[in-house]
C-alpha positions in Angstrom: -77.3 14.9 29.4 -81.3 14.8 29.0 -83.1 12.0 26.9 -83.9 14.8 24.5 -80.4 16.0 24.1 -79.1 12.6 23.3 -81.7 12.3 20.9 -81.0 15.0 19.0 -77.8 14.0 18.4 -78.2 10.7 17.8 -80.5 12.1 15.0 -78.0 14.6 13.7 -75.2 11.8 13.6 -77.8 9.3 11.1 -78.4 12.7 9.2 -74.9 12.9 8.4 -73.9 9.4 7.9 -77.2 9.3 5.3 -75.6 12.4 3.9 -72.4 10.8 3.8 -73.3 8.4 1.0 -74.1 11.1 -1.7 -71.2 13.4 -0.5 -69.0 10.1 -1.2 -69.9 10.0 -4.9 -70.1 13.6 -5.4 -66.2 13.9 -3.8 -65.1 10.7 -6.2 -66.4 12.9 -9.6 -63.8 15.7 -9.6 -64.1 16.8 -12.9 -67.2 18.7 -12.2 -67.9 21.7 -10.0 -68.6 20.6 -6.1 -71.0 23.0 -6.0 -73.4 22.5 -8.6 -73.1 18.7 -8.2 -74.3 19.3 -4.4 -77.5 21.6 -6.2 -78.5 18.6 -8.2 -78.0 16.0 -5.8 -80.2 17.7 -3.5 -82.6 18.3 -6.0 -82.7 14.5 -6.9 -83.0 13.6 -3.4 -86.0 16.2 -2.8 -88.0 14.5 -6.1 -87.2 11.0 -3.8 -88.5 12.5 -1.0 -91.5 13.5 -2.0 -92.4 10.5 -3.7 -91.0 8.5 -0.7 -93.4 10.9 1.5 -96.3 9.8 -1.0 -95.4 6.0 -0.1 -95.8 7.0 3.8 -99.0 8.9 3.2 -100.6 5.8 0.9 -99.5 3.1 3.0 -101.0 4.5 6.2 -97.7 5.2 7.8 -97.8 8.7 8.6 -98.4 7.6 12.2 -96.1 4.6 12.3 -94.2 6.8 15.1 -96.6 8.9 16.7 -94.3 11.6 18.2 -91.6 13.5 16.8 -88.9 13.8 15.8 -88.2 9.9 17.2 -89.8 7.3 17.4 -91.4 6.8 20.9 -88.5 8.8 22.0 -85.8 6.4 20.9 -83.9 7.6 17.4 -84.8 4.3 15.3 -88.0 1.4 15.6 -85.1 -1.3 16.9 -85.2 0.4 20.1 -89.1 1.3 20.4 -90.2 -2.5 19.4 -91.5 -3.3 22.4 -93.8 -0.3 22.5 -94.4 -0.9 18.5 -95.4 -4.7 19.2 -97.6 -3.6 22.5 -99.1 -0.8 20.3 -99.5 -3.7 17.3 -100.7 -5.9 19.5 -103.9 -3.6 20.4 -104.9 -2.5 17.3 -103.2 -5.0 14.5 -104.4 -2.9 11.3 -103.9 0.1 13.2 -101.5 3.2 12.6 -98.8 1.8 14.4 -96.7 -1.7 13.1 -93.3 -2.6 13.0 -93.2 -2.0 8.9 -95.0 1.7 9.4 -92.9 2.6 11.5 -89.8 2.0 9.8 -91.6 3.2 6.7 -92.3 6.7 8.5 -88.6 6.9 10.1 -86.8 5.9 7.0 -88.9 9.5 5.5 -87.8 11.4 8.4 -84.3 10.5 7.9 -84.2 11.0 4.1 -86.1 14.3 5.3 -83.4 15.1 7.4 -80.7 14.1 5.0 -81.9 16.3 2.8 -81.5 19.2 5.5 -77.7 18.0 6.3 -76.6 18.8 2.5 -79.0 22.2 2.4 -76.8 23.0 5.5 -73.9 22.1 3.3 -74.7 23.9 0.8 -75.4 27.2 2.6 -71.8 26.5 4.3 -70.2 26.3 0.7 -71.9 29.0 -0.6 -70.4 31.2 2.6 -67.0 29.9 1.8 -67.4 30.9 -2.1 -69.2 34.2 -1.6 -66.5 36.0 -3.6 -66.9 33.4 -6.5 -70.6 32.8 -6.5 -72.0 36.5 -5.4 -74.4 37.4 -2.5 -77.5 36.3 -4.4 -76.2 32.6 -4.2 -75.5 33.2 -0.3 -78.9 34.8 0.1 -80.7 32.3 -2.1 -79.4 29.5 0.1 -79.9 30.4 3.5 -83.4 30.8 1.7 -83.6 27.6 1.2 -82.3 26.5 4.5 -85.6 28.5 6.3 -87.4 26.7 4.0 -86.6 23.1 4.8 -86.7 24.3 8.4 -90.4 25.4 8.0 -91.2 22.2 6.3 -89.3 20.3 9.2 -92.1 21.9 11.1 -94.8 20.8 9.7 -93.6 17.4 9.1 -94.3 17.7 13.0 -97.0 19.1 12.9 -98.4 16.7 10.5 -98.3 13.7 13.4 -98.8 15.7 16.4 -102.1 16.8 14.8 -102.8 13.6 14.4 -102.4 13.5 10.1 -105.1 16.9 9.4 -105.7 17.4 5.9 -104.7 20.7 5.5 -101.4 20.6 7.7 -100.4 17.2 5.5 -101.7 19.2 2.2 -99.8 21.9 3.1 -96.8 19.8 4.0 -96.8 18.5 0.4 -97.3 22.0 -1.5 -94.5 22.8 0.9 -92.3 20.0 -0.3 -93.2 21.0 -4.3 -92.0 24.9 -4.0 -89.3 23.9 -2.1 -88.3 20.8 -4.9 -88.9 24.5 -7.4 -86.6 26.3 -5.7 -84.2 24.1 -5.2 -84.0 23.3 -8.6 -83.9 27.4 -10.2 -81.0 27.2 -7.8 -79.4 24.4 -9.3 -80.0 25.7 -12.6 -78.5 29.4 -11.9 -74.9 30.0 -13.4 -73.8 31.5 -10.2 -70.1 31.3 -11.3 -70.9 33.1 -15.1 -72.2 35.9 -16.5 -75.7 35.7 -17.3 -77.2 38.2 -19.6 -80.6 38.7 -19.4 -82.8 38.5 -22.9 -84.2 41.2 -25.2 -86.4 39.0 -26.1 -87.0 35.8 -24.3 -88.3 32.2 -26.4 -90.6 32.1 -23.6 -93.7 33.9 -22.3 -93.0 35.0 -18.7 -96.3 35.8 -17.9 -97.6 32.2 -20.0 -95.6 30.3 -17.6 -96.4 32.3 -13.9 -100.3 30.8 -15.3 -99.0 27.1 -15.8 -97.0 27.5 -12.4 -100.5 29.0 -10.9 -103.0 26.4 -12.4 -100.4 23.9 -11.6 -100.0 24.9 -7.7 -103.8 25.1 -7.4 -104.5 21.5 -9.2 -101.6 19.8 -7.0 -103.4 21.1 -3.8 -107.1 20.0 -4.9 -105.0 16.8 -5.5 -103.7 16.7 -2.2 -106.9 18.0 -0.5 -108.5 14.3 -2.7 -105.2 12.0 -1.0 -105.4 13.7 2.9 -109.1 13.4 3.0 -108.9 10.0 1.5 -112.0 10.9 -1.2 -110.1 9.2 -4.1 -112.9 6.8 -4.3 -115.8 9.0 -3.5 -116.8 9.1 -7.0 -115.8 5.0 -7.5 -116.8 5.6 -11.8 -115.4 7.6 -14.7 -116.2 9.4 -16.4 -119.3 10.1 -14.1 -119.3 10.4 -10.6 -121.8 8.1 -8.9 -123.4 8.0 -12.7 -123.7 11.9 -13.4 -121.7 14.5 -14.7 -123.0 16.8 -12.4 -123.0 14.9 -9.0 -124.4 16.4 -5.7 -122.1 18.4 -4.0 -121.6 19.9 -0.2 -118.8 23.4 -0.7 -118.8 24.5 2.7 -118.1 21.0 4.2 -115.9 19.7 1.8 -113.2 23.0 1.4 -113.7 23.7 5.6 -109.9 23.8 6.0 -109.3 23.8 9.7 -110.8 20.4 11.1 -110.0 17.0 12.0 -109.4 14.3 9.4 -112.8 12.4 9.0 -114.7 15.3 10.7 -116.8 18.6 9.2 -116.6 21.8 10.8 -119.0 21.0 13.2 -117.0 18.1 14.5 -119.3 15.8 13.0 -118.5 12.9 10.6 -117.7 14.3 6.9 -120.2 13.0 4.7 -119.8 11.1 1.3 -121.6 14.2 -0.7 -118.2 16.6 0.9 -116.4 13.7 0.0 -117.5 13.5 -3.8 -117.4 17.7 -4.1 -113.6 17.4 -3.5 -113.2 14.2 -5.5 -115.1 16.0 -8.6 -113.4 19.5 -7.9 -109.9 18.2 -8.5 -111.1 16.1 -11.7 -113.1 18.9 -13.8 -109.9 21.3 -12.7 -107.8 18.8 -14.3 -109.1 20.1 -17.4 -108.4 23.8 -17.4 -104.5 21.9 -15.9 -104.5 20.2 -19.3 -105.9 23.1 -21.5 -103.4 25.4 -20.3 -100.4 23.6 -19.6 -100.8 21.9 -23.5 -100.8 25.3 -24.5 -97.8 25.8 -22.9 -96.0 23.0 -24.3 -97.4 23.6 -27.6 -95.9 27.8 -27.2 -92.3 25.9 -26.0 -92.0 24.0 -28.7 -93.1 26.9 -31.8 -91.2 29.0 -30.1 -87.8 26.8 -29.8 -87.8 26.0 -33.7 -84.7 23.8 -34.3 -82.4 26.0 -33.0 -83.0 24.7 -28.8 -84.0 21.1 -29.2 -83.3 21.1 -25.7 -86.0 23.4 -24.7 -88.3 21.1 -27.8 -87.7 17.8 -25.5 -88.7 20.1 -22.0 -91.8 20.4 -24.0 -92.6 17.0 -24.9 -92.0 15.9 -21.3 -94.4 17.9 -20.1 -97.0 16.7 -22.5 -95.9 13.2 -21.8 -96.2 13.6 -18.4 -99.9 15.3 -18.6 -101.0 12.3 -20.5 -99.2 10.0 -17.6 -101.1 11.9 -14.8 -104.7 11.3 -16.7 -103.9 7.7 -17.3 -102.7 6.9 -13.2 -105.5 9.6 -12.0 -108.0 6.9 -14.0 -106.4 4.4 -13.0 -107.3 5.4 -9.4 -110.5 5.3 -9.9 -111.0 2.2 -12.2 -108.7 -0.1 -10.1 -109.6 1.5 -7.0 -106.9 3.4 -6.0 -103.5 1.0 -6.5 -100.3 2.1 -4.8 -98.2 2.3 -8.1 -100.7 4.0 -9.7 -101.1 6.7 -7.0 -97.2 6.9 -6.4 -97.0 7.7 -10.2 -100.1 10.3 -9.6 -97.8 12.3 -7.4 -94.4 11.6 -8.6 -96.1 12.9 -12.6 -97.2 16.4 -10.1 -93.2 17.1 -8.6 -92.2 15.8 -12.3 -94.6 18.9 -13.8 -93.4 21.6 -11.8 -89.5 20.4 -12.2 -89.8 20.3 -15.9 -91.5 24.0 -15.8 -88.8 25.2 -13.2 -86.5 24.0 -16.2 -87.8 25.6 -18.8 -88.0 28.9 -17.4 -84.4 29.5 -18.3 -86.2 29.9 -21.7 -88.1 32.9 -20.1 -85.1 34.8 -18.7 -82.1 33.9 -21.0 -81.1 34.5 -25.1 -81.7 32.0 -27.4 -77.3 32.4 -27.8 -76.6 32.6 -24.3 -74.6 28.8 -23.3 -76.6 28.7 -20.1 -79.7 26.8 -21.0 -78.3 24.2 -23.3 -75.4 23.6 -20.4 -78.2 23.1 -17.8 -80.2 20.9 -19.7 
C-alpha cells in the first residue's frame, strides 16, 4: 500500500473517531429526532470551526504543516517532530513550530469531522427519503459538494502559500456553508409546511442584510489575510484624517501573493490603509441597514412571536459587539480575543439572519418557527 493510501486512511479513521464523540451524545438523547439533532450538531460544530479556523489564521498557524492534507506526510505532528524541530530550529518565529502545527492539524481534523457527519447525514437522509422527501436528499448531497469544495481550498490555502483571496475566499466559503447548514437544520422536513400569505418578514429586506452582510464579512477578511488591521493604528481617523490616502488598484488586485502588488512588488502601507478604511466606512451602511432590519423584525413580530422579538435583539446586540471588538482592534492593537470575537460576532450575524428567515417564508400560526427557535 502507498504512503499516500495509508495516509488517507489513517485520516479517515481520526475523522471518525472525532465524529464519534458527538454521535455518542446524540445516540444517548433518544427522545428527540436523530436527524434533526445530527443538523444542529453539525451546525454547532461548523460555528466552532470557523472560529477555530480564525484562531489558526491569528496565531500564524496556517502554515504550521506546510502540505496537505498531513502534516509533512505523516497524519499527526507526533510523527513529523523531527522535521517540525529541524524546521523550528531554522527559523524559530517562523511559520512552522511544534504548537502551530498542532494548532493547524487539530483545524483540519475538526474540518474533517465536520465532513464525516455531512457524510452521515447525506447517508440518513438516503435511508429516510420516503419520510423526509427528495428536497432533503437533494439539499444534502448539496451540502456534501460544498464541504468538499471548501476541503479544497483549505488546500489550496497552504499550497499557495496563505494568498489573500484563496484564504478570504476559504472563509466566505465556511460562512454560506455555516448558512446553509443551518436553513437545513431549521427545515421541518418531516411536516407540512405551508407557505405564508403574508409573511412577518420582508423577503426582499433580508436578501439586502444577507448582501451587505456577505460583502462587509469579505472586506473584513480581505483586512485579516492581508494583515492591514493596523494600517490605520487610530480611530476614529486613519493616520489622523477622515479621509486618508488611498491606492484602489493595489489594494483590491485579487490574484497576487500575500505581501506583494500586482506587479510582484512589495504592497505598500497606502494599499494597506485603502483596505483597512474600506471595511471600516462599509461598516456603516452594515449597521444602517442591518438596524433597520432588526428594528422591521421586531414591529413586525408584536407580542405575538417573542421568539422572532429576541432574534431581533441578538442581532442588534451582536452589531454593537462587532463595533466594540473591531475598536478594540485598533486601540489595543489587534488582541487575539478581540479579533476571535470580531469573527465569531460575523458567523454569529448571518446564523441569527438564517434564523430569522423562517419569519419570511412561514405564517405567523404555523408551529414551525416557534419549534425551531
Amino acid at each position: 500500500m502507498s504512503d499516500s493510501a495509508v495516509l488517507f486512511l489513517e485520516l479517515a479513521a481520526i475523522a471518525i473517531v472525532f465524529a464519534g464523540i458527538p454521535l455518542a451524545y446524540l445516540f444517548s438523547r433518544p427522545s428527540l429526532n436523530l436527524f434533526q439533532r445530527l443538523n444542529w450538531t453539525i451546525v454547532f460544530l461548523t460555528f466552532d470551526l470557523i472560529v477555530f479556523g480564525a484562531f489558526t489564521r491569528l496565531s500564524d498557524s496556517g502554515l504550521g504543516c506546510p502540505d496537505w492534507p498531513g502534516c509533512y506526510g505523516t497524519s499527526n505532528p507526533f510523527r513529523a517532530m523531527e522535521q517540525i524541530r529541524l524546521a523550528e530550529a531554522a527559523m524559530p518565529d517562523g511559520p512552522v513550530t511544534e504548537v502551530k502545527a498542532w494548532i493547524e492539524m487539530l483545524h483540519r481534523y475538526l474540518a474533517m469531522t465536520v465532513g464525516a457527519l455531512i457524510v452521515l447525514q447525506v447517508g440518513l437522509a438516503v435511508a429516510k427519503a420516503k419520510e423526509l422527501g427528495t428536497k432533503a436528499v437533494v439539499g444534502s448531497l448539496g451540502l456534501l459538494v460544498l464541504v468538499c469544495l471548501q476541503g479544497a481550498f483549505g488546500a489550496l490555502t497552504v499550497t499557495l502559500k496563505l494568498q489573500p483571496i484563496i484564504v478570504s475566499i476559504h472563509l466566505m466559503l465556511a460562512l454560506i456553508l455555516l448558512a446553509l447548514l443551518t436553513w437545513y437544520a431549521q427545515q421541518p422536513w418531516q411536516e407540512s409546511a405551508a407557505r405564508a400569505d403574508k409573511p412577518l418578514l420582508s423577503g426582499k429586506l433580508l436578501a439586502i442584510s444577507f448582501g451587505i452582510l456577505f460583502w462587509q464579512v469579505f472586506l473584513g477578511a480581505w483586512v485579516s489575510t492581508n494583515y492591514a488591521v493596523l494600517a490605520c493604528p487610530d480611530f476614529p481617523t486613519c493616520m489622523g484624517s477622515f479621509r486618508p490616502e488611498t491606492d484602489w488598484a493595489n489594494a483590491f488586485t485579487l490574484w497576487r501573493e500575500l505581501g506583494l502588488d500586482a506587479q510582484g512588488g512589495a504592497i505598500s502601507t497606502i494599499a494597506l490603509q485603502t483596505i483597512h478604511w474600506t471595511h471600516r466606512v462599509f461598516a456603516i451602511a452594515v449597521m444602517v441597514v442591518l438596524g433597520y432590519f432588526a428594528w422591521d423584525a421586531w414591529r413586525s413580530a408584536g407580542h405575538t412571536q417573542a421568539v422572532l422579538r429576541r432574534w431581533a435583539i441578538a442581532v442588534v446586540t451582536l452589531l454593537v459587539l462587532q463595533v466594540l471588538t473591531g475598536i478594540s482592534n485598533v486601540v489595543f492593537q489587534w488582541p487575539l480575543v478581540a479579533a476571535l470575537l470580531h469573527t465569531a460576532g460575523a458567523a454569529a450575524l448571518v446564523l441569527c439572519l438564517v434564523r430569522m428567515s423562517a419569519w419570511a417564508s412561514w405564517t405567523e400560526n404555523l408551529v414551525s418557527p416557534g419549534r425551531i427557535a
